[in-house]
C-alpha positions as CSV (number, residue, x, y, z in Angstrom):
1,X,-70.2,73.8,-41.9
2,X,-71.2,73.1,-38.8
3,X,-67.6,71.1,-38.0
4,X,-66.6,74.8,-38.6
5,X,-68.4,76.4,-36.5
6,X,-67.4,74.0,-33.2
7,X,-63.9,74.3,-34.6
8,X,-63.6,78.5,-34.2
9,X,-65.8,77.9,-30.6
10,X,-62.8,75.5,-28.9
11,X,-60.1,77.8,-30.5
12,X,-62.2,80.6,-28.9
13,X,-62.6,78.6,-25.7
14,X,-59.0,77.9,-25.4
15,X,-58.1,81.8,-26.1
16,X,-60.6,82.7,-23.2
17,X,-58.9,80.3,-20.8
18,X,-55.0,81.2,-21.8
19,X,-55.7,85.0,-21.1
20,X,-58.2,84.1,-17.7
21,X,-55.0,82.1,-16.2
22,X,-52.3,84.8,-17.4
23,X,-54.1,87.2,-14.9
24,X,-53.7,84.3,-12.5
25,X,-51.3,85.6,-9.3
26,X,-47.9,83.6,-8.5
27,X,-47.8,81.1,-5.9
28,X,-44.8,82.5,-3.9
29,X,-43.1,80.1,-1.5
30,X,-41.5,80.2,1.7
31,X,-37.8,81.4,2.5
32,X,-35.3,79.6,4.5
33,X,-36.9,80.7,8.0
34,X,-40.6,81.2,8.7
35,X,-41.5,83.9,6.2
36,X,-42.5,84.0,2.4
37,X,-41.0,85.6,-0.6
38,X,-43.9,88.0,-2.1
39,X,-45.8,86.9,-5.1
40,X,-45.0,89.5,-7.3
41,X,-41.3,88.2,-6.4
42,X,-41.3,84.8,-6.8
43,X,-43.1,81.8,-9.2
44,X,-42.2,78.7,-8.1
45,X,-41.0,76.2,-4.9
46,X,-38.1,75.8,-3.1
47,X,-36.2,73.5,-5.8
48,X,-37.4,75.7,-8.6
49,X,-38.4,79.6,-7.7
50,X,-36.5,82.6,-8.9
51,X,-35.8,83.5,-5.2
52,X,-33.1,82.0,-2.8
53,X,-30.6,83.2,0.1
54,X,-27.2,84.3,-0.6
55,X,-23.9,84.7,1.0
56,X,-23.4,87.7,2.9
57,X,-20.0,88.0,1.2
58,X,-21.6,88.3,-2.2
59,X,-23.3,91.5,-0.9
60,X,-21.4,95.2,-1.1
61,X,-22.8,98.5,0.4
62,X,-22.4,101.7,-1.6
63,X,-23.2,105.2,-0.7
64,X,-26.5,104.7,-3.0
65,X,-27.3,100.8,-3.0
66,X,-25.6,97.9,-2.9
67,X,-23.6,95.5,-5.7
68,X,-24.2,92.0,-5.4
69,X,-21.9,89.6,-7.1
70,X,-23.2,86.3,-7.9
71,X,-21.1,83.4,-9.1
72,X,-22.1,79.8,-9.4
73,X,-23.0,78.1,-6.3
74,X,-24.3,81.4,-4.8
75,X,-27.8,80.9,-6.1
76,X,-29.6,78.1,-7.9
77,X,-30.3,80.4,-11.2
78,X,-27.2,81.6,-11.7
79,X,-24.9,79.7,-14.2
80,X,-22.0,82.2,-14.4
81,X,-20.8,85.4,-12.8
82,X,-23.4,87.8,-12.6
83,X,-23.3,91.6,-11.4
84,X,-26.6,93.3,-9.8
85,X,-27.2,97.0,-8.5
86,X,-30.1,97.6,-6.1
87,X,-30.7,101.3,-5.2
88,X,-31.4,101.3,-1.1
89,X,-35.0,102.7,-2.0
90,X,-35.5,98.8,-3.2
91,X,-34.7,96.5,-0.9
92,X,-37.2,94.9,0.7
93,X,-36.5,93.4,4.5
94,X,-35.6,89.6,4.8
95,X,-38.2,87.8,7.3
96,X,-35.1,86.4,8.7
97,X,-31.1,87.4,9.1
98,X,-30.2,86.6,5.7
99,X,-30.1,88.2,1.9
100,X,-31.9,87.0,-0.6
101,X,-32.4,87.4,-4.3
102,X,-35.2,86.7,-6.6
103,X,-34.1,86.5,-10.3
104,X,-36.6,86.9,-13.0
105,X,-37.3,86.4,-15.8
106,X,-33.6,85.5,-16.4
107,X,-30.2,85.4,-14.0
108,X,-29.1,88.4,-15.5
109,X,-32.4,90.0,-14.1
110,X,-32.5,90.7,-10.3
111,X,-36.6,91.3,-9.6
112,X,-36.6,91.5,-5.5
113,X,-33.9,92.1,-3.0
114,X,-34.0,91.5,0.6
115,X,-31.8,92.9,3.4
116,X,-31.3,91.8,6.7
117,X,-32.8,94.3,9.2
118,X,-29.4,95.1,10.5
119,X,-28.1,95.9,7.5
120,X,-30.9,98.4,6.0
């Protein structure tokens, strides 16, 4: 019984510490220039966060937001052509002169966008 009993406590131990570390914050990481992608934006490093420059090309203003085509090559996430909308009210300024893209949870899901001051 008592096997049992230390059983249901390391099961409970191991619930405790799964929901303590999915409170846990993201570890954002830096952007091409001196700046750093917001947490809530990006999880992850350089070779492996959802966030990443893209071409300027890639990026279309509209009268309420812009479309942003991605193909492959144009981010490190993406794996085939992909089309985004960002309503103005989004976009977050770049820390440099450059958009960027986080995509999260999937490539077909654009979390953060970031505009180049000249171009909000």
């Amino acid at each position: 019984m008592q096997v049992v009993g230390i059983h249901i406590a390391s099961i409970a131990g191991v619930v405790v510490t799964a929901a303590m570390l999915d409170d846990v914050p993201a570890f954002a990481h830096s952007a091409d220039g001196n700046w750093t992608y917001p947490p809530a934006c990006c999880r992850g490093d350089m070779t492996a966060g959802e966030c990443g420059s893209i071409p300027s090309a890639t990026v279309t203003p509209y009268a309420d937001g812009y479309v942003i085509i991605l193909r492959p090559g144009d981010h490190r996430k993406v794996t085939r052509q992909n089309r985004y909308f960002v309503p103005y009210d989004s976009v977050m300024p770049s820390g440099d002169e450059k958009f960027h893209i986080c995509l999260h949870p999937t490539e077909e899901h654009e979390n953060c966008f970031f505009a180049p001051a000249e171009a909000m």
